[in-house]
matplotlib code that plots the C-alpha trace (Angstrom):
import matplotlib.pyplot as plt

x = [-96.8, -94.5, -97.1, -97.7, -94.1, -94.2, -96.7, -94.5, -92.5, -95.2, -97.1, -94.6, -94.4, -98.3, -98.2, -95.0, -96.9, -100.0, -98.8, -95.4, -94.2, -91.0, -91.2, -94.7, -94.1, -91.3, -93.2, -96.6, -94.3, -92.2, -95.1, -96.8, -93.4, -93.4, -97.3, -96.6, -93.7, -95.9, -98.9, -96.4, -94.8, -98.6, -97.9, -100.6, -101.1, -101.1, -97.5, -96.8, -95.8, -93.5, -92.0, -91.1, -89.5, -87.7, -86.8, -85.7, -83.8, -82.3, -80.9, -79.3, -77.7, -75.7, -72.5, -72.5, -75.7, -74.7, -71.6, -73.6, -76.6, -73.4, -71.8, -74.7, -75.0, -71.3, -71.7, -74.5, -72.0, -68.9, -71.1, -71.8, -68.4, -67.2, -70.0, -70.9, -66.9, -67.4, -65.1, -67.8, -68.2, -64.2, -63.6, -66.4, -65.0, -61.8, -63.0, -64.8, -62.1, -59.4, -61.4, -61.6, -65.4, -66.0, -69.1, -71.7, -70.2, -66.6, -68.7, -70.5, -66.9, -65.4, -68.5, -67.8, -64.5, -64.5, -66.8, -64.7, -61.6, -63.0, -63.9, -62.9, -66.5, -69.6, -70.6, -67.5, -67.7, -71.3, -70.4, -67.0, -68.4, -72.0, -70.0, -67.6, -70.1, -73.0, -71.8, -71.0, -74.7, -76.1, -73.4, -74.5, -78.2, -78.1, -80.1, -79.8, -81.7, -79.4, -76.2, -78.0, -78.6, -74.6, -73.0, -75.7, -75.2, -71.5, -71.0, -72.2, -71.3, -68.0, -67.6, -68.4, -66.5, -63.2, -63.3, -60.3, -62.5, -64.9, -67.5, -65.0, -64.0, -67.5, -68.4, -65.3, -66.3, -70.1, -68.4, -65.9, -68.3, -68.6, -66.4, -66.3, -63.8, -62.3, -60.8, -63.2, -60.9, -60.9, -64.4, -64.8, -62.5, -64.0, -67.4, -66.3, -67.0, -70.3, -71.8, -73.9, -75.8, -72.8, -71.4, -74.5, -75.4, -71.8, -72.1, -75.7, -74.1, -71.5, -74.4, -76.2, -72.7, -71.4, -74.0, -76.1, -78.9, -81.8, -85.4, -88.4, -88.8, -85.6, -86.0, -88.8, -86.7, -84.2, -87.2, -88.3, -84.9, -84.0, -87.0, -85.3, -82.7, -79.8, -76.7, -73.6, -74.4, -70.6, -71.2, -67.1, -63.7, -63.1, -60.5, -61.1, -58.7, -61.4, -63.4, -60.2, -58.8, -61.2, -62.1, -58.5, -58.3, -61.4, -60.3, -57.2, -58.2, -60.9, -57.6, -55.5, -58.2, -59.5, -55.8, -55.6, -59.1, -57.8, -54.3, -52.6, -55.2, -57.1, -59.8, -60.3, -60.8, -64.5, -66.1, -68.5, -65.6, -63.6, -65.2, -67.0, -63.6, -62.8, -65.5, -64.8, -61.5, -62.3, -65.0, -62.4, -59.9, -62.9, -63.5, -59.8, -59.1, -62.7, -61.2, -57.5, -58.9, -61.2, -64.4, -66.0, -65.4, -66.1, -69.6, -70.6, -68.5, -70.7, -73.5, -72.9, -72.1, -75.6, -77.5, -76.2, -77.0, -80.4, -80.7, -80.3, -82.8, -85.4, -82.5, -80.9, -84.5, -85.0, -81.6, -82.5, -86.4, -84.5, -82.3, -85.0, -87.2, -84.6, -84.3, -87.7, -87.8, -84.7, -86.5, -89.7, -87.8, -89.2, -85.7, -85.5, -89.5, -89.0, -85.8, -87.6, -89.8, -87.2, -88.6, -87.0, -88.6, -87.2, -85.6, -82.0, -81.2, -84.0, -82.0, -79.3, -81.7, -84.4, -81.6, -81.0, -84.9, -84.8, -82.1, -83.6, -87.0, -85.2, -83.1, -86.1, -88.6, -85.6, -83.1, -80.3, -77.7, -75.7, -78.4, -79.5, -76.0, -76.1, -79.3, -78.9, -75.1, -76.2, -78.8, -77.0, -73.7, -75.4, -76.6, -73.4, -72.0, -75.7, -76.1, -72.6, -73.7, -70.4, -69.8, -69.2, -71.6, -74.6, -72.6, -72.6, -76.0, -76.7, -74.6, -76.1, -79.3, -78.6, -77.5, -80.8, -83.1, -81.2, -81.4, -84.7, -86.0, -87.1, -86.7, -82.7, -80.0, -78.0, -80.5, -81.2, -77.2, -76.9, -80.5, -78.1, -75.0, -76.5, -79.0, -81.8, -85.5, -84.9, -88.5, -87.7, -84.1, -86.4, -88.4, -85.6, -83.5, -86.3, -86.4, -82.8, -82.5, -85.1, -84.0, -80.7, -82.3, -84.2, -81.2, -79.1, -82.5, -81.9, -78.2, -78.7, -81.4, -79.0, -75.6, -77.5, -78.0, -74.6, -72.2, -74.8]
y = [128.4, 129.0, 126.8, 124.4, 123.5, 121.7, 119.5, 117.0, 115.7, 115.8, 113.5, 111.6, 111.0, 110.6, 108.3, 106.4, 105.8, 105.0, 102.3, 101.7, 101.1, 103.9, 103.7, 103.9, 107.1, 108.8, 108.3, 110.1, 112.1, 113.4, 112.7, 116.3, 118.2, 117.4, 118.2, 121.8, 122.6, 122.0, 124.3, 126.7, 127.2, 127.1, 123.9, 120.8, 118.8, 115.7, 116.1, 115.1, 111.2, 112.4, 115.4, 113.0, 110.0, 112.8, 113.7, 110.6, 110.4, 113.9, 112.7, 109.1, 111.4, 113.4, 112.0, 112.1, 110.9, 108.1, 107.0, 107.0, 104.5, 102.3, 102.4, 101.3, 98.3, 97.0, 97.1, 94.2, 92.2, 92.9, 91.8, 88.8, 87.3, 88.3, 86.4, 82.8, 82.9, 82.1, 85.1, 86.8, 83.7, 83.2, 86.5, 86.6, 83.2, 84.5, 88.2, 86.1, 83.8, 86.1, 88.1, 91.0, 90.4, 88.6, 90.4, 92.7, 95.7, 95.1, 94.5, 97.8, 99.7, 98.0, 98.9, 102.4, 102.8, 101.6, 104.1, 107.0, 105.8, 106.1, 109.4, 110.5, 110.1, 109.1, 106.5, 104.4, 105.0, 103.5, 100.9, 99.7, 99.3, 97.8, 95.3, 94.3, 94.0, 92.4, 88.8, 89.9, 91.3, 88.6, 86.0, 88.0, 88.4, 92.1, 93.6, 95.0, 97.7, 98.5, 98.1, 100.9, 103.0, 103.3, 103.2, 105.7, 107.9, 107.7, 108.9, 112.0, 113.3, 112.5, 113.5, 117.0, 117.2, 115.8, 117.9, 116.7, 115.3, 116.4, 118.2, 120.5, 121.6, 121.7, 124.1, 126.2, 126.7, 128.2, 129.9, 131.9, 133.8, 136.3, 139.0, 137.3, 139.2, 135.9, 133.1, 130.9, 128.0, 129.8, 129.6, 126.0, 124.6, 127.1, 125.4, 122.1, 122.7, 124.3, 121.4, 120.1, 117.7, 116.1, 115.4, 114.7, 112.3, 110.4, 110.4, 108.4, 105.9, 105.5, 104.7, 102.3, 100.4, 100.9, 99.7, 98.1, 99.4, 100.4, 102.2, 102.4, 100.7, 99.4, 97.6, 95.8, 94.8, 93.1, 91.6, 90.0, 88.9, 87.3, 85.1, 83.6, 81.6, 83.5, 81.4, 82.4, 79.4, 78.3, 75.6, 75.2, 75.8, 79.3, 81.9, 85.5, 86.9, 86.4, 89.5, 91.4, 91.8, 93.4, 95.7, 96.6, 97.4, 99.4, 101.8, 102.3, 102.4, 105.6, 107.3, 106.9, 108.0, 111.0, 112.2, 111.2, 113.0, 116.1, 116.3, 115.2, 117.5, 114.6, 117.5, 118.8, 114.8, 114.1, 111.5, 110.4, 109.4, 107.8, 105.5, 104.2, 103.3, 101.9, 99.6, 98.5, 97.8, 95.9, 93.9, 93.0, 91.8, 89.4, 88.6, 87.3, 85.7, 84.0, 82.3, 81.9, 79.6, 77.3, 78.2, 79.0, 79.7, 82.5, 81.9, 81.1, 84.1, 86.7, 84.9, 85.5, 88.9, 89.7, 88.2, 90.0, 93.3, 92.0, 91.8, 95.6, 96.7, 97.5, 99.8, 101.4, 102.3, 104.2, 106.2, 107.2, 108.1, 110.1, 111.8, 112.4, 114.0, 116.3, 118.0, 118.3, 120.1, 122.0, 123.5, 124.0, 125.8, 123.9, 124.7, 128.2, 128.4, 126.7, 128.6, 132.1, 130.6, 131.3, 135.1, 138.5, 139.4, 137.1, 137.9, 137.6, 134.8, 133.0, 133.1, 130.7, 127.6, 128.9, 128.1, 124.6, 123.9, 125.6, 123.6, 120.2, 120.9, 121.2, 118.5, 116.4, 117.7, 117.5, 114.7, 116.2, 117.7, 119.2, 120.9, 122.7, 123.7, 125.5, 127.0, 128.0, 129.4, 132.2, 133.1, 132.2, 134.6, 137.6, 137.6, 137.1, 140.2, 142.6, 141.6, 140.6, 137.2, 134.7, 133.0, 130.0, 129.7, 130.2, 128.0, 125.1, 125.3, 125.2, 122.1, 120.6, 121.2, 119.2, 116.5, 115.9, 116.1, 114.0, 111.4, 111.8, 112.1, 108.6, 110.2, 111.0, 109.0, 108.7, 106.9, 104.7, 103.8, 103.3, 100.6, 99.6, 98.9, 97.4, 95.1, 96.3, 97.3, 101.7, 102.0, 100.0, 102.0, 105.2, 104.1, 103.1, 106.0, 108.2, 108.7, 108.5, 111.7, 113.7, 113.0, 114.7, 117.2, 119.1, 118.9, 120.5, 123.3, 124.1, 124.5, 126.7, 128.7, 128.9, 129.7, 132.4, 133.9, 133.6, 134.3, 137.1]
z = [-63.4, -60.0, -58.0, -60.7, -61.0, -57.4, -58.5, -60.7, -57.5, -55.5, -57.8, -57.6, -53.8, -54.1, -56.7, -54.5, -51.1, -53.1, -55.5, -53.9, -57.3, -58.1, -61.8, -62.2, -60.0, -61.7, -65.2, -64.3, -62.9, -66.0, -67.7, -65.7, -65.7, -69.6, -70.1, -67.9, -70.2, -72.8, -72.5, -71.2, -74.8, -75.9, -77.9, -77.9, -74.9, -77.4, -77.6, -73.9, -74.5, -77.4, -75.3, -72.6, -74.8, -76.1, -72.8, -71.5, -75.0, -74.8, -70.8, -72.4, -74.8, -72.1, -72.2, -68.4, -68.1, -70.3, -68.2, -64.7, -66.8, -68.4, -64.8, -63.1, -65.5, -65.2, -61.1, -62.2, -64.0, -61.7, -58.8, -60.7, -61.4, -57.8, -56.7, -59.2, -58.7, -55.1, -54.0, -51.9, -49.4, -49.1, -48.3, -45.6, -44.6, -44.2, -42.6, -39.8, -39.6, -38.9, -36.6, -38.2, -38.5, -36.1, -34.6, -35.7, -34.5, -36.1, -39.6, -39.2, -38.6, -41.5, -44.0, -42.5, -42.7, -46.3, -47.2, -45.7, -47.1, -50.3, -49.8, -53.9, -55.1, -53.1, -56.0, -55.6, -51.8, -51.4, -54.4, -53.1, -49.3, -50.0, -52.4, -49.5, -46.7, -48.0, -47.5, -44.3, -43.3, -44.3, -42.3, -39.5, -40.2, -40.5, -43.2, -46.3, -45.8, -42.7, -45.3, -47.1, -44.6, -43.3, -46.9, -48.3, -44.6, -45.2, -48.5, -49.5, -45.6, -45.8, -49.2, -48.3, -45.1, -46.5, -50.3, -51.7, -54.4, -57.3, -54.5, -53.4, -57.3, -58.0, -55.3, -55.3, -58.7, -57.9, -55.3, -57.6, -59.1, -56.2, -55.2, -51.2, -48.9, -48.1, -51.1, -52.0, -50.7, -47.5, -47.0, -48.2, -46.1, -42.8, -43.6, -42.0, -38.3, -39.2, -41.9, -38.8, -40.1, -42.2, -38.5, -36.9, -39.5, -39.4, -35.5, -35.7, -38.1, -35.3, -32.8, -34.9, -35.4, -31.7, -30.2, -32.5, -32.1, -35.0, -34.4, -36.4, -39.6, -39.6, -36.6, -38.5, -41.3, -39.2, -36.8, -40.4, -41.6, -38.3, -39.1, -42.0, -42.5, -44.3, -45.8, -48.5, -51.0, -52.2, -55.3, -55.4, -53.6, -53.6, -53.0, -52.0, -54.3, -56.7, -55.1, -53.4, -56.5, -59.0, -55.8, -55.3, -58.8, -59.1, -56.2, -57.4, -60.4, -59.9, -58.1, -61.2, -63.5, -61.4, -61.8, -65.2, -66.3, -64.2, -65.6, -62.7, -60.3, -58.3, -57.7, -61.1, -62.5, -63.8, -61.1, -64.1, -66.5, -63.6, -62.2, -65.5, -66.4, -63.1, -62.8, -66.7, -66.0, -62.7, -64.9, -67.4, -64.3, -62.9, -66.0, -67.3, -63.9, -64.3, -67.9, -66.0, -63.1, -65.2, -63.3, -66.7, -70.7, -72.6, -73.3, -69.5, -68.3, -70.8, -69.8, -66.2, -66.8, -68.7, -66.1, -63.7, -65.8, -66.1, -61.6, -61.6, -64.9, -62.7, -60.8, -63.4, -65.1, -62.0, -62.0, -65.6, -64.8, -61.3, -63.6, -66.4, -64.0, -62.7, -66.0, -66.5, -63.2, -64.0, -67.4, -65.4, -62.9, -59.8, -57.5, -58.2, -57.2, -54.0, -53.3, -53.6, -50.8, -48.5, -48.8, -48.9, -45.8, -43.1, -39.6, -40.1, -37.4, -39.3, -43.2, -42.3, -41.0, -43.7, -46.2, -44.5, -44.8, -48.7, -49.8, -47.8, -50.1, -53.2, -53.2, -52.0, -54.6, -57.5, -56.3, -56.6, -53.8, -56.7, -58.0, -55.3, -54.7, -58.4, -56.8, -53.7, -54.0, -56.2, -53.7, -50.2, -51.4, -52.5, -49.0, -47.4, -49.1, -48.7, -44.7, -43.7, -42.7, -42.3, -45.7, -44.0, -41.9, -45.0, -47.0, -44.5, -44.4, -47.9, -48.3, -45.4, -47.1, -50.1, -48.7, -46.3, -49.1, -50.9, -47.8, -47.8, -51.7, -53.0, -56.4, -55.5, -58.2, -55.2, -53.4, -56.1, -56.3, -52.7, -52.9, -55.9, -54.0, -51.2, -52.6, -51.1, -52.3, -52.9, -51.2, -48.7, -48.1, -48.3, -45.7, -43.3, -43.6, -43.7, -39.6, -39.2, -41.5, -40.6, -36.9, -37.5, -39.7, -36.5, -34.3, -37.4, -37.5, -33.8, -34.3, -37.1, -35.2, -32.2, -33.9, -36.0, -32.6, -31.2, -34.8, -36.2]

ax = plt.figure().add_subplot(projection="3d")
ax.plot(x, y, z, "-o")
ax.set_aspect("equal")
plt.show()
């Protein structure tokens, strides 16, 4: 069964770069993890279709779960009043205008800067800045899958360089099982100079903003969209309030309710629960000042919401199928399979990048960074105490780890929320990010290779 439990995701990637159709993927997909699982408790292979509704069932019904699928919903409605309102076009108007965004590079800092700003939890980072820029990609005929690309290499980085958010609680908390010589805090906060591909990542971002430059597929994409003629359709006399408003209210909102949900402790606040409510509230804003300002009634505002829930089905069905499969994988015990890979038998300057590579696989095969975290810690620390390997160093690695897979996985939630956020085809953002990541994944190798050498 230790083999078999790989095949699932790879399935999936088969099935992806055969069909180029994610859902169909991520079905067949569960559909083998839940037909493993059961001939493994010796049941009837006829049961595989009911196992797997019940699966996808059993995953709505994690309250969690639940808020991530509503969440994903309401950014389809939100980004539908901000947008039939006209406030999308006036605030690009009045970006470009100003000068503030007045060239490609100075909208490629702004979309960065947003997204490190909002550094509390990577889904509002990558929603917040793919909602702002958008209009302004597209005023400058940038594409979306390059939009992707900086909010989705932005978030997760950032978020686990800066920690004064729910990754930093959520890894402190893994990390407080072990008797460590040092605090746990102590070694979280030590990991920052050695998380080499968070940095490395950030600093490519830089380079595709500062000079403007993309390779490889990307390049393509914007070769195609420079083809096309791309324009902000206003119907009616707008005001940017109309999208600076329910923004404003949604990031400040996710900061009030992170300290709310964490009893006035920003980092012990449930991300999930925080910015469901954020986005609801910011909905209901859009939605009121919609009604205020005559643009619509009641009826047409609804409407316009729905429809814009109806834009991101297709999405969403993919977050839930991502997050499905992860606990088939979970129950079939896929990561802890690929994590014993890393051997017992390994040179010791060769553990550290080995976990890097482990924790890469994982979070690739699985989708999930967090998840490989929950794996990997419980492996990476028992080694730090048995070889005397620096805590910090092992644990940099690890959470290095799950954040490449994650980049690269085309079955990641994350990756499905940045496509999401940034209105852009997920295979299509898979494909373009692909290089960038697995770029900056060798040159974080060879730094783990070389500091093993120099710190061991």
């Amino acid at each position: 069964m230790d083999w078999l439990s790989i095949l699932p995701p790879l399935i999936a990637i088969v099935v992806v770069l055969w069909k180029k159709e994610v859902i169909l993927a991520l079905l067949v997909s569960i559909l083998s993890a839940e037909l493993l699982l059961t001939f493994n408790n010796t049941d009837s292979g006829f049961l595989t279709p009911i196992n797997t509704v019940e699966r996808i069932v059993s995953t709505v019904g994690d309250a969690g779960n639940a808020r991530i699928l509503i969440f994903s919903l309401l950014v389809g409605a939100l980004l539908a009043f901000i947008r039939d309102s006209g406030g999308v076009a006036a605030t690009v108007n009045k970006l470009i205008a100003s000068g503030v965004a007045r060239t490609k590079r100075r909208v490629g800092a702004i979309t960065m800067f947003t997204g490190i700003a909002v550094f509390i939890e990577s889904n509002l980072s990558v929603l917040t800045s793919g909602i702002l820029a958008r209009g302004l990609f597209d005023k400058f005929k940038m594409s979306r899958a390059r939009l992707a690309y900086v909010i989705d290499s932005t978030s997760a980085p950032v978020c686990i360089l800066i920690l004064l958010n729910g990754w930093g609680a959520y890894i402190l908390a893994l990390l407080a099982a072990y008797d460590l010589q040092q605090n746990p805090l102590q070694i979280l906060w030590s990991t920052l100079p050695y998380n080499i591909y968070a940095w490395l990542t950030l600093v490519v971002v830089a380079y595709t903003i500062g000079f403007d430059k993309v390779h490889g597929p990307m390049k393509q994409a914007e070769i195609t969209l420079e083809s096309t003629d791309s324009k902000l359709a206003v119907t009616q006399a707008s005001k940017s309030r109309f999208m600076l408003v329910p923004m404003i209210v949604m990031v400040t909102g996710m900061l009030g309710f992170m300290l709310w949900t964490g009893n006035g402790d920003m980092t012990a606040g449930s991300g999930s629960k925080s910015v469901l409510y954020a986005t609801f509230l910011a909905c209901i804003v859009a939605y009121v000042m919609l009604i205020m300002a005559n643009k619509t009634d009641q009826k047409g505002a609804f409407k316009m919401g729905f429809n814009g829930m109806s834009e991101l089905l297709p999405l969403v069905t993919i977050v839930l199928l991502s997050i499905t499969l992860g606990a088939s994988l979970k129950e079939l015990g896929t990561g802890t399979f690929v994590a014993g890979i890393v051997g017992e038998h390994l040179s010791i300057y060769l553990i550290v990048p080995m976990l890097f590579i482990a924790g890469g696989i994982i979070s690739f095969t699985t989708g999930t960074s967090w998840g490989t975290f929950a794996i990997l810690i419980p492996i990476g620390m028992p080694l730090v105490q048995s070889l005397g390997l620096p805590p910090e160093l092992v644990l940099a690695a690890i959470l290095g780890g799950g954040i490449f897979g994650d980049h690269c996985s085309p079955i990641s939630d994350t990756t499905a929320i940045s496509s999401l956020a940034a209105g852009c085809d997920l295979l299509t953002h898979v494909k373009t990010q692909l290089p960038y990541a697995l770029f900056v994944g060798i040159l974080t190798i060879c730094a783990y290779i070389g500091l093993s050498f120099v710190m061991l």
